[in-house]
DRENKOLMAR-804332 format. One line per 8 residues: number of its first residue (from 1); for each residue y, x, z of C-alpha. Coordinates in steps of 0.001 Angstrom, whole numbers. Each point is the difference from the previous one (the first is absolute). Layout:
# residues N
NUM) Y/X/Z  ... .
# end
This chain:
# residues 466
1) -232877/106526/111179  2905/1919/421  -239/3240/2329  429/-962/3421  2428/3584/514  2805/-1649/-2650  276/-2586/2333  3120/-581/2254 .
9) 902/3741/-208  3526/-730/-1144  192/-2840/2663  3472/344/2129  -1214/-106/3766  814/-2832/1338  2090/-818/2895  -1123/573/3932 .
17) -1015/-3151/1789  -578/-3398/-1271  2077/67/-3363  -2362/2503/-990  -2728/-2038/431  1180/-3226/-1666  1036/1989/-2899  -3867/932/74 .
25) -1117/-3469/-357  2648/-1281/-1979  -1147/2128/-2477  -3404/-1966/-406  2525/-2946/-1567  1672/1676/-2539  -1209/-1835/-3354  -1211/3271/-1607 .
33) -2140/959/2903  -1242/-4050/304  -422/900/-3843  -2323/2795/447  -2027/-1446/2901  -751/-2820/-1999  -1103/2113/-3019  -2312/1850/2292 .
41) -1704/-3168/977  -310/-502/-4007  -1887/3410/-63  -2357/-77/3060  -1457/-3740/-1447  -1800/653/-3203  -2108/3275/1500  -2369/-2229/1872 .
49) -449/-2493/-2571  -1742/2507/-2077  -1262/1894/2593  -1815/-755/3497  692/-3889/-46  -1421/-329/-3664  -3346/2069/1261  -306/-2571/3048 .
57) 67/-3110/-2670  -2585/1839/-2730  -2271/983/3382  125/-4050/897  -618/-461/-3594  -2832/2022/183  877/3054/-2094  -2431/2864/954 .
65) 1560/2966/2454  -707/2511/-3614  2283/-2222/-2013  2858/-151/3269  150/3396/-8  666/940/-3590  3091/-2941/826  1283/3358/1354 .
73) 764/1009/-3761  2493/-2832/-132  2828/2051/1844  143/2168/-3165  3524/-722/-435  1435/1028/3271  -2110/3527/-925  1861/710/-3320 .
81) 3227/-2157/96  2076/3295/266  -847/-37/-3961  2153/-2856/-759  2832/443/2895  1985/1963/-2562  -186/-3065/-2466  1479/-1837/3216 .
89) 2468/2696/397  1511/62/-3332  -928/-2672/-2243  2027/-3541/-113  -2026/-3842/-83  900/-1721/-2554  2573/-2684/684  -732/165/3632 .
97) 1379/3273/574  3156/-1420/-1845  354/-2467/2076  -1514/1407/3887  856/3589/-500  -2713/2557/-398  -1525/49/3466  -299/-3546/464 .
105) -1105/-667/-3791  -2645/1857/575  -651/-1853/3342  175/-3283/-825  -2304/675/-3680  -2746/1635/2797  444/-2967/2283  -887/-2263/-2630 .
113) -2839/1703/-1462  -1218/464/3774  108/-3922/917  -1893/-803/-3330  -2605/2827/309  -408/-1603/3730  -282/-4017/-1086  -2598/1300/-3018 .
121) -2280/1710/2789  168/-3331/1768  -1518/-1501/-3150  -3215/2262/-623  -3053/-160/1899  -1105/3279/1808  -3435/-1529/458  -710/-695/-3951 .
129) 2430/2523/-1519  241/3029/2431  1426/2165/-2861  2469/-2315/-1435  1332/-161/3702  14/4152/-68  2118/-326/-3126  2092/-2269/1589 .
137) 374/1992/3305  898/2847/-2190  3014/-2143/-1802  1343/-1131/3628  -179/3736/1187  2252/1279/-2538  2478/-2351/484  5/654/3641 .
145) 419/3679/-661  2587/-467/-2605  2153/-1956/2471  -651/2805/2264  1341/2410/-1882  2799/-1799/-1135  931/-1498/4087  -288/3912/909 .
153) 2737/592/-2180  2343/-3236/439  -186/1275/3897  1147/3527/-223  2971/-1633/-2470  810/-2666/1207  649/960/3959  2713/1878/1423 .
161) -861/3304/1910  1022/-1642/3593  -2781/-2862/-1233  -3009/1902/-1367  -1403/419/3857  336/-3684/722  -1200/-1105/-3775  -3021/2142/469 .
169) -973/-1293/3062  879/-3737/-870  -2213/909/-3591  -2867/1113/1774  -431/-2445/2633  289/-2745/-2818  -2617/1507/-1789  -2289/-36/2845 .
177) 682/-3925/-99  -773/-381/-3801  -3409/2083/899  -422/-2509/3030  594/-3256/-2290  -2242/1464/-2524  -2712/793/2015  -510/-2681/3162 .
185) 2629/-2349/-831  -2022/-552/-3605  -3084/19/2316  1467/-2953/2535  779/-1551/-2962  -2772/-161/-1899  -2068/-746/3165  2448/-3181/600 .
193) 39/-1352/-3492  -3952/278/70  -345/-1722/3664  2675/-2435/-331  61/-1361/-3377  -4235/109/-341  699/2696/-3368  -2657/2267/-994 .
201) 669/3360/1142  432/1362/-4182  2590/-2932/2  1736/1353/3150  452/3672/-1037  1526/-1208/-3404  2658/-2054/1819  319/2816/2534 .
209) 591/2726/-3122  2520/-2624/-1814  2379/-303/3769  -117/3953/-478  1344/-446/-3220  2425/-1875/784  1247/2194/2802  713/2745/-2619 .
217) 3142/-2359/-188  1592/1310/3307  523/3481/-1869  760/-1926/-3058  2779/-2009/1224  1189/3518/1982  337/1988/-3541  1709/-2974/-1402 .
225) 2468/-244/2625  880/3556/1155  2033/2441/-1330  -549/2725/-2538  496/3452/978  2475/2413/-1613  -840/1141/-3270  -639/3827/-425 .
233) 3299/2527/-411  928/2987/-1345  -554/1963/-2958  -4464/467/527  447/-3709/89  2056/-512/-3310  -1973/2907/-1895  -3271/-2424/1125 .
241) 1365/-3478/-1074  213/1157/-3436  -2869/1796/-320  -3220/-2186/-2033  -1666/-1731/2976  -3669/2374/-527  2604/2579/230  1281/-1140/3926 .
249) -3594/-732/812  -1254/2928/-1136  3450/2061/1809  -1195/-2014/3264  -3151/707/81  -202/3804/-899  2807/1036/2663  -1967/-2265/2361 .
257) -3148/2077/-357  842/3393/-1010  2335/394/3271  -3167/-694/1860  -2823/1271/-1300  2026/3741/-428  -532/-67/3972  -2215/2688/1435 .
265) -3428/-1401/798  1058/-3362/-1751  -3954/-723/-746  -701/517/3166  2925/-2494/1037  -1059/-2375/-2327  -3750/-133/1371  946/-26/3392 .
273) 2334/-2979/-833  -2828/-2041/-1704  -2774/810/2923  1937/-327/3212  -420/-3703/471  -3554/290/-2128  -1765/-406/3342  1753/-3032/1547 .
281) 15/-1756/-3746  -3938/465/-416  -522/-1964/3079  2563/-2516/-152  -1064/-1230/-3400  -3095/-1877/1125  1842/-1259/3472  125/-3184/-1156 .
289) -3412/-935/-1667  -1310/2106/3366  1099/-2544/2369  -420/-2746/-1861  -3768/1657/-301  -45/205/3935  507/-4541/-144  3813/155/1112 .
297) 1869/-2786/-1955  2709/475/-2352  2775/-1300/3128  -1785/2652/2154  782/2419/-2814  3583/-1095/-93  816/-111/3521  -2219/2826/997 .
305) 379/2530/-2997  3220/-1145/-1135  1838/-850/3305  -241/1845/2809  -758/2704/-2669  3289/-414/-1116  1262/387/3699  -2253/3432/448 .
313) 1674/1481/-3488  3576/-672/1110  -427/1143/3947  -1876/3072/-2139  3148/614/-2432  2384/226/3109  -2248/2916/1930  -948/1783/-3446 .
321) 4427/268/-498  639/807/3560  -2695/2900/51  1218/1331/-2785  3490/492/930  -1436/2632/2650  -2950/1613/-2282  -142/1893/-3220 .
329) -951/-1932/-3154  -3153/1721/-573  -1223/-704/3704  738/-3561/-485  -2015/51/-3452  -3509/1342/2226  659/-2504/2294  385/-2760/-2137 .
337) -3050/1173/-2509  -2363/682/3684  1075/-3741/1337  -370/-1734/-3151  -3120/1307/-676  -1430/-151/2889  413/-3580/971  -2210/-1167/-2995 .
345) -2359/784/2833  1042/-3325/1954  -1395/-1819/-2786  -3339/2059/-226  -145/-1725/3656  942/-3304/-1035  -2700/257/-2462  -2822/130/2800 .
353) 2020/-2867/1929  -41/-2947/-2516  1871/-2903/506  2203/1262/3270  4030/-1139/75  686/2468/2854  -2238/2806/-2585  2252/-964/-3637 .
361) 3385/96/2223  -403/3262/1036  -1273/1864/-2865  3250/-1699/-2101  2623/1280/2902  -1831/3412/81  107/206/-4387  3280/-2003/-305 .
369) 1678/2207/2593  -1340/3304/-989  532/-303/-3516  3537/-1223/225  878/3704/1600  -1726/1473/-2770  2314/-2300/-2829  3005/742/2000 .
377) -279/3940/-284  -1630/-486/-3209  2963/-1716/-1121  2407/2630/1206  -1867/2923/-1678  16/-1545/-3538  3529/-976/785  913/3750/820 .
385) -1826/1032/-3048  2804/-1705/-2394  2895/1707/1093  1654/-26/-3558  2489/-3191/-268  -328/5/-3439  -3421/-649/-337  -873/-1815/3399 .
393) -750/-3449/-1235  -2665/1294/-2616  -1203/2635/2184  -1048/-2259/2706  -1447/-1765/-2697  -2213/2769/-565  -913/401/3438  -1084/-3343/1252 .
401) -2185/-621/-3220  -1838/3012/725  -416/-896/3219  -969/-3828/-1088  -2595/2039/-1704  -1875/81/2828  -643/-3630/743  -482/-441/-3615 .
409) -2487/2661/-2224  -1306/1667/2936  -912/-3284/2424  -1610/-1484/-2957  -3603/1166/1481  869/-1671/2787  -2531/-2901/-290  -2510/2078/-1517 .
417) 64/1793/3486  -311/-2512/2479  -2287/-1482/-2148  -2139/2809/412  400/1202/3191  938/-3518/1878  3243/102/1811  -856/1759/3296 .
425) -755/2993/-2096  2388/-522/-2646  3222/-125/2255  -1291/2925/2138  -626/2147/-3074  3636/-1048/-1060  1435/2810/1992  -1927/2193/-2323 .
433) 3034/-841/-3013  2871/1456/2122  -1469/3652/569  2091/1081/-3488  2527/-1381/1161  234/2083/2899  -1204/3221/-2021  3296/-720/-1883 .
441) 2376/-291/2394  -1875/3134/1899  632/1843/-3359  3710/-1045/-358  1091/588/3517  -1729/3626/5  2027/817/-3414  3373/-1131/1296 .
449) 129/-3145/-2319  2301/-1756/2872  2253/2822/484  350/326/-3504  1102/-3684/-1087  2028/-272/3432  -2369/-2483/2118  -438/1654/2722 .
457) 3832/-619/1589  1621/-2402/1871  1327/-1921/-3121  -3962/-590/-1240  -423/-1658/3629  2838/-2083/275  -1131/-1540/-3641  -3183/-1212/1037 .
465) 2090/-2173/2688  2032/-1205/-2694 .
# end
């Protein structure tokens, strides 16, 4: 994503009263922002798909709780996809990039890899070939964080200063939707087909993976349809276009990374980044096969897990922004790190109450909320962090895939955890994997790390509202 802080800030202010207002929501019509809302439905589907939803359908299909949690390995490509963003950046597809543009070249080629990876994991049986399914997985999450990548980009491009604020906000609530559809509208689907047309459940997830395919098309159609933004200008821009294309990518990448990592305490940065949401990741990647575990049904999951936990995260966005408008980024980051951690404790509780609706709906309000004020200051720090305009898109990159490291290498032993230790134990000792975390940002704050990179101010607050 783009950093919250470039958003808006060249915005005119708009007129006292009631014109002021309309021009507010008028601004929601405008074809690019429609554009960009759309595409961020196209990015929050496919996450899912490998992710939580596929470990509900290989825990019905009885895959053991070892196997689910290695499944963590499959977001490998949202860990290290800053290492082909500068391939994004400055290399053409052929033909399509002729005929699209460069952004949306690239965007429609990653669309179409993503809806074939998606129908191919509809075809392959989780309970007979659990690793051919990990190898698909893998092929649907790099498609998903190529289009990432590339939608990051088209956004910053494509939209007007005075639309950035109201793109971002229509982007993100879109991609909450895609996450939504992915997660319990695949569930209520598959749960339908199954009931209503007599289908074996197998038979029901396939045709529930090939509709998600399909719905790829909604981006599709978008890229196809929208406009491409303004080519690069001025002489850097020239000198690049004729340079040999490993030339540009190499050009991209090295400015990327030498700018940062020439940063005082930039290992320290860089580990900080990685571990912060360590805690909150380890847990949440055996949610699903825990409840499942505890006899709620799949529709419980979705309406439960996915629904009103979709409610908690978006009432918990809106007080993490506002409470960081008033206090200083690196007070914000001990909240967020305390709360998140901290309400993996709700489901150490859950754990001794079994099969209680009033028990699951709580502990999902208390995570969902909690943890969506940690990702909103979260957000705003690595945002902060890439103040250099010429490097922002491959920077962020960086940033997110470390963080995506996270959920990925380090959640792996997940499974082999609450195997272990069974899950009252397991999700209490959880807090356990947020204590370097905390040592971190303890060590940072002490040496002046957010005085130094100017995060401490006013303009750090206001961009974790944006």
């Amino acid at each position: 994503m783009a950093p919250p802080d470039r958003a808006g800030t060249d915005s005119p202010a708009p007129a006292q009263g009631r014109p002021g207002l309309l021009a507010g929501l008028t601004v929601y019509l405008r074809p690019r922002v429609l554009a960009v809302m759309l595409l961020g439905f196209s990015s929050g589907l496919p996450l899912a798909l490998s992710g939580s939803t596929l470990l509900i359908w290989m825990r019905e299909a009885g895959v053991d709780l070892t196997t689910i949690g290695l499944f963590a390995l499959v977001g490998t490509p949202y860990a290290i996809k800053f290492l082909w963003a500068p391939v994004v950046d400055a290399l053409p597809v052929p033909l399509l990039t002729r005929w699209l543009g460069r952004r949306r070249g690239w965007l429609v080629l990653s669309q179409l890899l993503l809806a074939a990876a998606i129908a191919l994991l509809a075809l392959v049986d989780p309970a007979r070939a659990p690793a051919m399914v990990a190898l698909v997985a893998l092929l649907v999450a790099t498609a998903s964080a190529t289009q990432d990548i590339v939608i990051d980009a088209y956004r910053v491009e494509r939209l007007d200063p005075s639309e950035q604020a109201a793109g971002m906000g229509a982007y993100v609530a879109a991609y909450r939707v895609g996450m939504v559809v992915s997660t319990a509208g695949i569930l209520f689907l598959v749960s339908g087909i199954q009931e209503k047309l007599g289908v074996p459940g197998p038979v029901a997830w396939r045709y529930g993976y090939l509709v998600m395919a399909a719905a790829v098309g909604i981006g599709l159609i978008t890229a196809l349809v929208s406009g491409e933004p303004s080519a690069p200008q001025g002489a850097e821009a020239d000198e690049e276009r004729h340079e040999r294309p490993l030339k540009r990518v190499f050009h991209a990448a090295a400015g990327a990374f030498t700018e940062f990592l020439t940063r005082p305490m930039a290992v320290a940065i860089l580990a900080f980044v990685v571990l912060y949401k360590f805690c909150d990741a380890f847990a949440g990647t055996m949610t699903a096969p825990f409840v499942i575990d505890l006899g709620f049904t799949r529709t419980d999951y979705a309406a439960i897990v996915k629904g009103l936990g979709l409610g908690a995260t978006l009432v918990g966005g809106i007080v993490g922004g506002m409470a960081a408008r008033s206090l200083p980024l690196a007070t914000m980051l001990w909240i967020g790190a305390i709360l998140q951690s901290v309400s993996n404790l709700t489901f150490a509780w859950l754990a001794t109450r079994g099969l209680d609706y009033g028990a699951l709906s709580l502990a999902i309000v208390a995570e969902n909320f909690t943890s969506a004020i940690g990702t909103v200051v979260f957000v705003a720090y690595l945002s902060g962090l890439c103040r250099n305009p010429l490097h922002t898109a491959t920077q962020y990159a960086l940033l997110t895939a470390l963080a995506a490291t996270g959920r990925t290498y380090l959640s792996a032993s997940a499974g082999y955890v609450a195997a272990e230790l069974g899950w009252v134990w397991f999700f209490a000792g959880s807090l356990v994997t947020a204590v370097p975390s905390l040592i971190l940002l303890a060590w940072l704050q002490a040496r002046g790390h957010f005085r130094e990179e100017g995060l401490d101010g006013r303009r750090t607050r206001a961009a974790a509202v944006g």
